[in-house]
MIFIBA-458907 format. One record per atom (N, C-alpha, C): residue in one letter; residue number from 1; z, y, x; atom name. Coordinates in steps of 0.001 Angstrom, whole numbers. Layout:
BEGIN
<A; NUM; <Z; Y; X>; CA> ...
REM end
This chain:
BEGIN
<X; 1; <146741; 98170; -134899>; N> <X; 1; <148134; 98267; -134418>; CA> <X; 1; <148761; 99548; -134951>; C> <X; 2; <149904; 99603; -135640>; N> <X; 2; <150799; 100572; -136065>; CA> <X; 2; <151146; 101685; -134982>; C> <X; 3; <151596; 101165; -133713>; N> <X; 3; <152272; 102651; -132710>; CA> <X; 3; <151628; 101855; -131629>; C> <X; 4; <150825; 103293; -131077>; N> <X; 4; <150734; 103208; -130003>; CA> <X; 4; <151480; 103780; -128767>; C> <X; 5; <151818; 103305; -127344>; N> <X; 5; <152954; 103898; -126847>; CA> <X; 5; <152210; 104623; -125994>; C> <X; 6; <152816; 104889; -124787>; N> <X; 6; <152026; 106027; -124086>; CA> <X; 6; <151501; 105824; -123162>; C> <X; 7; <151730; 104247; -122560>; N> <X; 7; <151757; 103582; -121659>; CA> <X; 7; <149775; 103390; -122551>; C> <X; 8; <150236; 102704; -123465>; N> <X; 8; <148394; 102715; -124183>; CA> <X; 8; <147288; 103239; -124572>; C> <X; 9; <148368; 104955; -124562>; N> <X; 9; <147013; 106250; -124921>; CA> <X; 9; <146724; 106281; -123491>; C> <X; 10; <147599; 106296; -121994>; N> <X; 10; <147350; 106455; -120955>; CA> <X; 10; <145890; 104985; -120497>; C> <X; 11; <145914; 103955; -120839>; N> <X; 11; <144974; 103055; -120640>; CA> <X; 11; <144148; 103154; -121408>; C> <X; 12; <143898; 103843; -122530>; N> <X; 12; <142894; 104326; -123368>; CA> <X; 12; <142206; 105558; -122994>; C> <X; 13; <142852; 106611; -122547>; N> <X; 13; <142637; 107791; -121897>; CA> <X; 13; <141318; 107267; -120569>; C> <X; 14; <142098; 106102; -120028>; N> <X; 14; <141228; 105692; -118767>; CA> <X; 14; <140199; 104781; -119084>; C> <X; 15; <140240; 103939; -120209>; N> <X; 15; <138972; 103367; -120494>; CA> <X; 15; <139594; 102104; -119734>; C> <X; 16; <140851; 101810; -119650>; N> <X; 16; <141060; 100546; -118990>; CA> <X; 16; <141422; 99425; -120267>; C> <X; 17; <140514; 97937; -120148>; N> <X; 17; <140574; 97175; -121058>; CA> <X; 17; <142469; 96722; -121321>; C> <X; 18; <142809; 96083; -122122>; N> <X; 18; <144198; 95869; -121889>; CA> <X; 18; <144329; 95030; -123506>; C> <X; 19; <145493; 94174; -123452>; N> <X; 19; <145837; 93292; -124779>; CA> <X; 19; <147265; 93646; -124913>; C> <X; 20; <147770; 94087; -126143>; N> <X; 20; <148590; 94217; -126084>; CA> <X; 20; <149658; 93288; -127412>; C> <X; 21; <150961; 93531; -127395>; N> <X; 21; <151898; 92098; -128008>; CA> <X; 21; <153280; 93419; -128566>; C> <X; 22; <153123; 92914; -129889>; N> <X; 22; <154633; 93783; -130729>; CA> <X; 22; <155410; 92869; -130669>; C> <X; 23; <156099; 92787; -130172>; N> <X; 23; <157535; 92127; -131190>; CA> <X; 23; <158539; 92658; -131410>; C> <X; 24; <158596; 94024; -131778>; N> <X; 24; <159596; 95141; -132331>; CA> <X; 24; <160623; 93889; -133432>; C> <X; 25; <159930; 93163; -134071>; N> <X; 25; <160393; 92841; -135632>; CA> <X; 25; <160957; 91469; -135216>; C> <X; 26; <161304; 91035; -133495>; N> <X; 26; <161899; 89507; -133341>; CA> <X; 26; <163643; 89979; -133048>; C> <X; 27; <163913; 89423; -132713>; N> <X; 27; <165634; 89391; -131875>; CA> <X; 27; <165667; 89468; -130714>; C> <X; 28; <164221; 89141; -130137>; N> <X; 28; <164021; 89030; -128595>; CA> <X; 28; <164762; 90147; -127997>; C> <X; 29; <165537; 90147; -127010>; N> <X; 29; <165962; 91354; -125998>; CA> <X; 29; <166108; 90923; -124718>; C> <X; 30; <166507; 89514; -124029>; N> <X; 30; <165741; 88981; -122337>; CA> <X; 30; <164452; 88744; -122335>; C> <X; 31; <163988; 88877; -121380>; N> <X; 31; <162376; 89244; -120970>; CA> <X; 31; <162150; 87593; -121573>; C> <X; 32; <163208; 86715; -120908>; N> <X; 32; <162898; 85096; -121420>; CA> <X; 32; <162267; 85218; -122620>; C> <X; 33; <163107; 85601; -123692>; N> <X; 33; <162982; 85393; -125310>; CA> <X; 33; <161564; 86190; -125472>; C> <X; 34; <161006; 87289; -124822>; N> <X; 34; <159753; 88055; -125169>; CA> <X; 34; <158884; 86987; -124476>; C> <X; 35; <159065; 86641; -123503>; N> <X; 35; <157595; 85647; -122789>; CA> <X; 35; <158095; 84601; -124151>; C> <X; 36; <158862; 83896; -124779>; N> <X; 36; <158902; 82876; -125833>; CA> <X; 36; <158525; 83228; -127629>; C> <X; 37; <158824; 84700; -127490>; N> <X; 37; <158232; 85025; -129269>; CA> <X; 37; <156640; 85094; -128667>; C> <X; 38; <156449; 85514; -127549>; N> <X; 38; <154903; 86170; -127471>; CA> <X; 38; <154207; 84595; -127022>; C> <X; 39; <154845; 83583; -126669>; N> <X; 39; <154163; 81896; -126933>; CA> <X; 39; <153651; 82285; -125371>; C> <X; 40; <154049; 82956; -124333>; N> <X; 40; <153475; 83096; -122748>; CA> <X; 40; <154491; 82447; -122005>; C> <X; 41; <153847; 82056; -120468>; N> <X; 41; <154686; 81485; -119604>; CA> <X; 41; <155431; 82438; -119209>; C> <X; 42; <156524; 82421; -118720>; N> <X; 42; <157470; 83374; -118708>; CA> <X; 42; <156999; 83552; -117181>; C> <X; 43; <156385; 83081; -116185>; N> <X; 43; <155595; 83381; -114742>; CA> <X; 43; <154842; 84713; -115059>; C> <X; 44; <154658; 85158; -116231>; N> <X; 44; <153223; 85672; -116208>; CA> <X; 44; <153573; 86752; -117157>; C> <X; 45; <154818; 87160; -117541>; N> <X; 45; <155618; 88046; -118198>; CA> <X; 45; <156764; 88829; -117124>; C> <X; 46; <156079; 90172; -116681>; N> <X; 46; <157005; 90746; -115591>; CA> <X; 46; <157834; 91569; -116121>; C> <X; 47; <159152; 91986; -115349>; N> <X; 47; <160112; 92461; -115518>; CA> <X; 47; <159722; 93909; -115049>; C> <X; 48; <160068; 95079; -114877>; N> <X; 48; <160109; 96154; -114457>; CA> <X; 48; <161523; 96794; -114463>; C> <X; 49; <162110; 96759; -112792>; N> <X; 49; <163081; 97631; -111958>; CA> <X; 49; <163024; 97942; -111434>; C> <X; 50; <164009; 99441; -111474>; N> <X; 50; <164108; 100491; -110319>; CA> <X; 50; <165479; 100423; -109709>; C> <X; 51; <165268; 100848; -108392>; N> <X; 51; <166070; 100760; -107386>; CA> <X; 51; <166221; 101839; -106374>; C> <X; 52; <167393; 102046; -105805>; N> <X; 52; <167662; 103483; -105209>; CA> <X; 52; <168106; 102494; -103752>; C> <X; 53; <167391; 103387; -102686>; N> <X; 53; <166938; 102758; -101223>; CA> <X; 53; <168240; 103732; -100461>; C> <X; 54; <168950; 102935; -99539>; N> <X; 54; <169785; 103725; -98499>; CA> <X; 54; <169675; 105145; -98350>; C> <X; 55; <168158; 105289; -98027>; N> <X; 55; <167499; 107052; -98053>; CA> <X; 55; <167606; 107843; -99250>; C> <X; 56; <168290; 106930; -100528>; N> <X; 56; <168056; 107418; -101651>; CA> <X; 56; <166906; 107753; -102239>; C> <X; 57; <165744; 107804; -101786>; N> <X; 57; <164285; 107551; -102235>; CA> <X; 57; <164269; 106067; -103523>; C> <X; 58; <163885; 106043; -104704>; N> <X; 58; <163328; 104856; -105505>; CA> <X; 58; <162221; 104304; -105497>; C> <X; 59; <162523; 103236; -105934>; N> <X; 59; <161881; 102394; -105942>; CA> <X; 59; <161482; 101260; -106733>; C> <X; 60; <160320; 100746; -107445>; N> <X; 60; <160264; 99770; -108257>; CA> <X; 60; <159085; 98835; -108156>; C> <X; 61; <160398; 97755; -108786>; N> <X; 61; <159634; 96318; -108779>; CA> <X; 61; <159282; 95461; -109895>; C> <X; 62; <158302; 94826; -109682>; N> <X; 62; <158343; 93765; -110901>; CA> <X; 62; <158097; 92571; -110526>; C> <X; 63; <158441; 91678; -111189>; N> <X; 63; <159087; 90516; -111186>; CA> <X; 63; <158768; 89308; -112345>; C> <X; 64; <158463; 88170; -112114>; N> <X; 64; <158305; 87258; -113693>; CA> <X; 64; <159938; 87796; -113973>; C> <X; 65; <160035; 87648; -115574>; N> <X; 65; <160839; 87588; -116115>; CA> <X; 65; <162252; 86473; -116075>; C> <X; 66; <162050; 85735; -115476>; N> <X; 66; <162877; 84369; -115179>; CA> <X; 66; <163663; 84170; -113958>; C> <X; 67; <162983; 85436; -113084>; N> <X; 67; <163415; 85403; -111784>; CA> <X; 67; <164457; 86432; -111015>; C> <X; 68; <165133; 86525; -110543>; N> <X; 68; <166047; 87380; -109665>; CA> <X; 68; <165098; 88100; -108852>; C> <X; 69; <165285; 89299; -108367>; N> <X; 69; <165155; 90300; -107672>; CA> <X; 69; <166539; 90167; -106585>; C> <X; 70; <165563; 89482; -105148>; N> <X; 70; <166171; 89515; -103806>; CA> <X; 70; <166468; 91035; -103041>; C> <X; 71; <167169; 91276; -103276>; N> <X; 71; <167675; 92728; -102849>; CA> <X; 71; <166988; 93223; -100880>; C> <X; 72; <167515; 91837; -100626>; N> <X; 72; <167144; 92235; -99233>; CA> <X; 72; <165407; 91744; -98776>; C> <X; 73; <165062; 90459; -99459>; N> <X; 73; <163336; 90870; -99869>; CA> <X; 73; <163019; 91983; -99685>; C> <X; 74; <162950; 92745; -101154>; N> <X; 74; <162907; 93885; -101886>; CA> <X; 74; <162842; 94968; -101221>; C> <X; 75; <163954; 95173; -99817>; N> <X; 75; <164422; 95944; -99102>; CA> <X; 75; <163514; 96419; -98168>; C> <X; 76; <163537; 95285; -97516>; N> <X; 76; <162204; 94704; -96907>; CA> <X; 76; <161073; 95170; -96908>; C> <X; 77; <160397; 95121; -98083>; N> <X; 77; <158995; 95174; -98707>; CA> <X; 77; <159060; 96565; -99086>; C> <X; 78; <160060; 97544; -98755>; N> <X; 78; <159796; 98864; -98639>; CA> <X; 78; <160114; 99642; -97533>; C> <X; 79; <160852; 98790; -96624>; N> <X; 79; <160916; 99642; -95572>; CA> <X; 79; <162527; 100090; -95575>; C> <X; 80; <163108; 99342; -96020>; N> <X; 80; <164908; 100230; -96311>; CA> <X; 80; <165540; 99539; -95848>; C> <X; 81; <166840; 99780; -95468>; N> <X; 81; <167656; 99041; -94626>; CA> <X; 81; <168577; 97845; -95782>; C> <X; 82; <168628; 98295; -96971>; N> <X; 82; <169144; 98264; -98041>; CA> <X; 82; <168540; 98855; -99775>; C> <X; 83; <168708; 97945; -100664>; N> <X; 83; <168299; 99073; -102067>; CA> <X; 83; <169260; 98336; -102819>; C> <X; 84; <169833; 99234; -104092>; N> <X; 84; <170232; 98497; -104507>; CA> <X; 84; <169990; 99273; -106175>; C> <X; 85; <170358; 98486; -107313>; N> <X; 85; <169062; 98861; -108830>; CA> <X; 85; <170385; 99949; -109313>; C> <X; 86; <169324; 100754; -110173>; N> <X; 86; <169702; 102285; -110251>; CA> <X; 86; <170222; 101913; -111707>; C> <X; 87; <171995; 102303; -112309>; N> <X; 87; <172582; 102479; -113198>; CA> <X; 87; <171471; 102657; -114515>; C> <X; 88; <171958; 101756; -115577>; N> <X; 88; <170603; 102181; -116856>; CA> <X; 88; <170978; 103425; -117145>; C> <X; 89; <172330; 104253; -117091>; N> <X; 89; <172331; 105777; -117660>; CA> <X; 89; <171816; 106856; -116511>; C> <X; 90; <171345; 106252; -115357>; N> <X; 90; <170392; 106953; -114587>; CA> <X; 90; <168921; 107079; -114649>; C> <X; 91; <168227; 106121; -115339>; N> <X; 91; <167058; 105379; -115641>; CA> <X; 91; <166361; 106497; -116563>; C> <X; 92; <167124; 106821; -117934>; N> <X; 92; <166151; 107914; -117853>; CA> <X; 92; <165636; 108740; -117579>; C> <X; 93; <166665; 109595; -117185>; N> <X; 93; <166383; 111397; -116474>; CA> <X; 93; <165587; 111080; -115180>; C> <X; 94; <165603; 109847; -114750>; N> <X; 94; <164519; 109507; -113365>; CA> <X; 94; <163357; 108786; -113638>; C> <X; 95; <162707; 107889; -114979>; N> <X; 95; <161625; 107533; -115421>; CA> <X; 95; <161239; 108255; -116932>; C> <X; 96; <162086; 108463; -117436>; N> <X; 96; <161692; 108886; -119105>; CA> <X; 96; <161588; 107575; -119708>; C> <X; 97; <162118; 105958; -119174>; N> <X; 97; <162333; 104869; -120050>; CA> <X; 97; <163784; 104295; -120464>; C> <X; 98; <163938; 103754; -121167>; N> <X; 98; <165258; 103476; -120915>; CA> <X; 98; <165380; 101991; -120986>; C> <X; 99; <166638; 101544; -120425>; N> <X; 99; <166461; 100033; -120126>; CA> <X; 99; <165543; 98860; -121220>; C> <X; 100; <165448; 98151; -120467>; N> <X; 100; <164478; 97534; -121648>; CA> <X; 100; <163543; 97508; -122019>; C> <X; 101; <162687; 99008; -121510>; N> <X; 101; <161237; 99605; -121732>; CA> <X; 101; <160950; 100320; -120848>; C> <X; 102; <161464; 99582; -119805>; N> <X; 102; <160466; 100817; -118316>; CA> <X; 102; <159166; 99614; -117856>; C> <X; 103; <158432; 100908; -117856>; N> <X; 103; <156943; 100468; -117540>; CA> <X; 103; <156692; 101196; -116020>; C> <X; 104; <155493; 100451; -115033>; N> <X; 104; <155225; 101495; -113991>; CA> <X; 104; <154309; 102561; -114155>; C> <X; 105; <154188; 102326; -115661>; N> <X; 105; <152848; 103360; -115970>; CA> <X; 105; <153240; 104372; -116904>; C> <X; 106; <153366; 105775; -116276>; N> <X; 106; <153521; 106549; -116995>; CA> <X; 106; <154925; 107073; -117007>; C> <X; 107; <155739; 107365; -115631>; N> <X; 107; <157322; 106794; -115853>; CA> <X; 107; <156890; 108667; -115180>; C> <X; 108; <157847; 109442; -115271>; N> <X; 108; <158140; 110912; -115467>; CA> <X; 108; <157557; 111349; -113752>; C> <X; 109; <157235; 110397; -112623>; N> <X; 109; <157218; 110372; -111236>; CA> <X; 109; <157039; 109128; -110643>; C> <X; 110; <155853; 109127; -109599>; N> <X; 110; <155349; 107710; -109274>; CA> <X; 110; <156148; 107505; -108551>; C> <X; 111; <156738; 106102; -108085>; N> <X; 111; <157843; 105395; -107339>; CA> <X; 111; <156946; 104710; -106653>; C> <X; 112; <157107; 104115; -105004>; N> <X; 112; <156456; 103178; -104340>; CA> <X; 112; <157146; 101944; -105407>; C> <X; 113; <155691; 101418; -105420>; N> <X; 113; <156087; 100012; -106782>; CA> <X; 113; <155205; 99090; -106004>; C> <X; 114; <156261; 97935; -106013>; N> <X; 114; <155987; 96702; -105293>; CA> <X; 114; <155725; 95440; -106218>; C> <X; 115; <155122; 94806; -106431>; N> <X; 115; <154807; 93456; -107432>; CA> <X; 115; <154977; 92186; -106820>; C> <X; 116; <156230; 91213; -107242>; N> <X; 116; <156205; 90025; -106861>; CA> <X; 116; <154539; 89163; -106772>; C> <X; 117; <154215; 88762; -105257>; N> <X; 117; <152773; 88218; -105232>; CA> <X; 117; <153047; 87104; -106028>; C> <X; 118; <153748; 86495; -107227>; N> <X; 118; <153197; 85456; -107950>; CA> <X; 118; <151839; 86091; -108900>; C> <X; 119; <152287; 87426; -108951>; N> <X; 119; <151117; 88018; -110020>; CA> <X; 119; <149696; 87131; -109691>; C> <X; 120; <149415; 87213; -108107>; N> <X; 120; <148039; 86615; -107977>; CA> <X; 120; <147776; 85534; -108674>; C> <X; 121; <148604; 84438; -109122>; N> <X; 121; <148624; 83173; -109358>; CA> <X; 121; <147818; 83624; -111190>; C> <X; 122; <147587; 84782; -111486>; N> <X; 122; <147427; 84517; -113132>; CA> <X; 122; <146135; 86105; -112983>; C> <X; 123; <145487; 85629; -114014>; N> <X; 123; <143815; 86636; -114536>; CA> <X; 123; <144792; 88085; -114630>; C> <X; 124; <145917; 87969; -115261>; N> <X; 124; <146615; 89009; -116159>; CA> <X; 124; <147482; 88648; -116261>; C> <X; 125; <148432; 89698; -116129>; N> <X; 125; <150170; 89670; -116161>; CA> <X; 125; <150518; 90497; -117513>; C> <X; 126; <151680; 90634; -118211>; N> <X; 126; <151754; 91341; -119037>; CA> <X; 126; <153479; 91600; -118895>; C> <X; 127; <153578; 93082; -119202>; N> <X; 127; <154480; 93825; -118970>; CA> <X; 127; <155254; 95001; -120054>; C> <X; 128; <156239; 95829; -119925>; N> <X; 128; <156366; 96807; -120811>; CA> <X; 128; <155100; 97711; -120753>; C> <X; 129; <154901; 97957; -122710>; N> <X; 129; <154552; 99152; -122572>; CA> <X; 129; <155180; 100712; -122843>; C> <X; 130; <156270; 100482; -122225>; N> <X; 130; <156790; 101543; -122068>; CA> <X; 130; <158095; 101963; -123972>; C> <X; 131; <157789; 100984; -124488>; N> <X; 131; <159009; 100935; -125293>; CA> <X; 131; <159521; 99547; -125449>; C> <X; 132; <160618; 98988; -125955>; N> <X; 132; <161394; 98464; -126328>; CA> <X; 132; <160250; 97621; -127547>; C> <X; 133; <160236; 96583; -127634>; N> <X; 133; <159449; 95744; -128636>; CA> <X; 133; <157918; 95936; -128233>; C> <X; 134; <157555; 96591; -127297>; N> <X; 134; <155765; 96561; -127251>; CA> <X; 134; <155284; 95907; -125615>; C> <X; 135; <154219; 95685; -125416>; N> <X; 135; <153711; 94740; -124127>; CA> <X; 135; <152585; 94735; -124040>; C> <X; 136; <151857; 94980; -123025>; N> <X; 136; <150777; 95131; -122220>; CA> <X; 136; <150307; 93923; -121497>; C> <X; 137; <149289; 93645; -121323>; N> <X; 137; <148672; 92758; -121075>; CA> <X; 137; <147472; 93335; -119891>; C> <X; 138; <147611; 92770; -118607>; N> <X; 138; <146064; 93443; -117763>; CA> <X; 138; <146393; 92896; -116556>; C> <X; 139; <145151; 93182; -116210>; N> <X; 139; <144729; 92121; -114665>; CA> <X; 139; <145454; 93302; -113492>; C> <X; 140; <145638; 92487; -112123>; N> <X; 140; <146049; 93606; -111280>; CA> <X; 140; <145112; 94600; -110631>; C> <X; 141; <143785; 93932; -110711>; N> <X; 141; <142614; 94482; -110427>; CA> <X; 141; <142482; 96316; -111290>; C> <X; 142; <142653; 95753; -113012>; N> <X; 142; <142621; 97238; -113442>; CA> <X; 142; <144345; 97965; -113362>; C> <X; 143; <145121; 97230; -113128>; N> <X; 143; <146620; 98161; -113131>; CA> <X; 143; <146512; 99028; -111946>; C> <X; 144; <146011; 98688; -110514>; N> <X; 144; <144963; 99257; -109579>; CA> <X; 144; <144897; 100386; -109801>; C> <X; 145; <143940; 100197; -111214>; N> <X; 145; <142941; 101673; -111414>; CA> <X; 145; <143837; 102877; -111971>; C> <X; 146; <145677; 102604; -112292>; N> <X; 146; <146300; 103581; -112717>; CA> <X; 146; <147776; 104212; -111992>; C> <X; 147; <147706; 102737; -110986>; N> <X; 147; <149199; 103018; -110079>; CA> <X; 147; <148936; 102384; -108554>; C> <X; 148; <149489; 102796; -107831>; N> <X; 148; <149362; 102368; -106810>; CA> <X; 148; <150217; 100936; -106773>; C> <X; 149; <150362; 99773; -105708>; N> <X; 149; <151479; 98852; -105752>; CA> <X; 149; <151164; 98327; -104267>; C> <X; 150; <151697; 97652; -104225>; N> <X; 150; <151961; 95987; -103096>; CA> <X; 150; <152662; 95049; -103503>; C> <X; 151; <151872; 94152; -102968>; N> <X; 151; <152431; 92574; -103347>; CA> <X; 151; <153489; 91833; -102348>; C> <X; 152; <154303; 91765; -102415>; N> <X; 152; <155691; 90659; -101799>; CA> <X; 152; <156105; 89753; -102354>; C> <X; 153; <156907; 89074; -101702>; N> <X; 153; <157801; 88286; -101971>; CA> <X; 153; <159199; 88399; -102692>; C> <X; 154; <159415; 89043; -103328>; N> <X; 154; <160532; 89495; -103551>; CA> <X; 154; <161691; 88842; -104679>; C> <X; 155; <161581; 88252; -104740>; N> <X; 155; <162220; 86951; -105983>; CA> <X; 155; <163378; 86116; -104868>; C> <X; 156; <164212; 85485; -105604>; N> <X; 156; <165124; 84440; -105014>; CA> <X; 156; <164698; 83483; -105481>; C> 
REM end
């Protein structure tokens, strides 16, 4: 592989197994079109968003790619009266990603990060790795071993 991102020296650093997917070189830019150049069910291709909670505390979720993020779910599943998703020209100076390539791994400050429970339904989910055209591939068992999470409901 040509570039590695940081999201991959960080799972290399840990000795955590992982598969990873370029498609820097497609047109793809909805998560749809990346679960379709990369030939995956789009169930099994998550989204990664952050969200700013009533308390103003963040927060992030992921999501299959196909699906809406239920705000009041979401809300829910952290404890807030309300959240609602944080401006992309806020996104960096608060993860170090910018839209399109936020990963939960490796983002400038850990966020309580919540994972739609469809994840259980699959060995391995695959996600940003932390840029724009690159993707990660890993079970929730080892994502575990680098971030904290919980599983909800959080989809419409």
């Amino acid at each position: 592989m040509e570039h590695k991102t940081n999201v991959m020296r960080e799972l290399d650093r840990l000795k955590i197994k992982y598969n990873h997917y370029c498609y820097a070189d497609t047109d793809a830019v909805s998560g749809i079109e990346v679960a379709s150049v990369l030939n995956q069910n789009p169930d099994k291709v998550f989204k990664t968003l952050v969200t700013s909670g009533k308390s103003k505390k963040n927060y992030v979720f992921m999501l299959p790619v196909a699906k809406e993020l239920d705000l009041k779910k979401a809300a829910k599943a952290v404890g807030e009266k309300s959240v609602e998703m944080v401006k992309s020209k806020e996104l960096l100076p608060l993860t170090g990603y910018i839209h399109g390539g936020c990963s939960p791994i490796g983002m400038k400050k850990f966020y309580k990060t919540t994972i739609d429970k469809s994840a259980e339904n699959f060995d391995t989910i695959i996600f940003s790795a932390g840029k724009i055209g690159y993707q990660v591939e890993l079970s929730l068992c080892d994502l575990a071993k680098i971030i904290t999470f919980n599983l909800s409901d959080i989809t419409e």
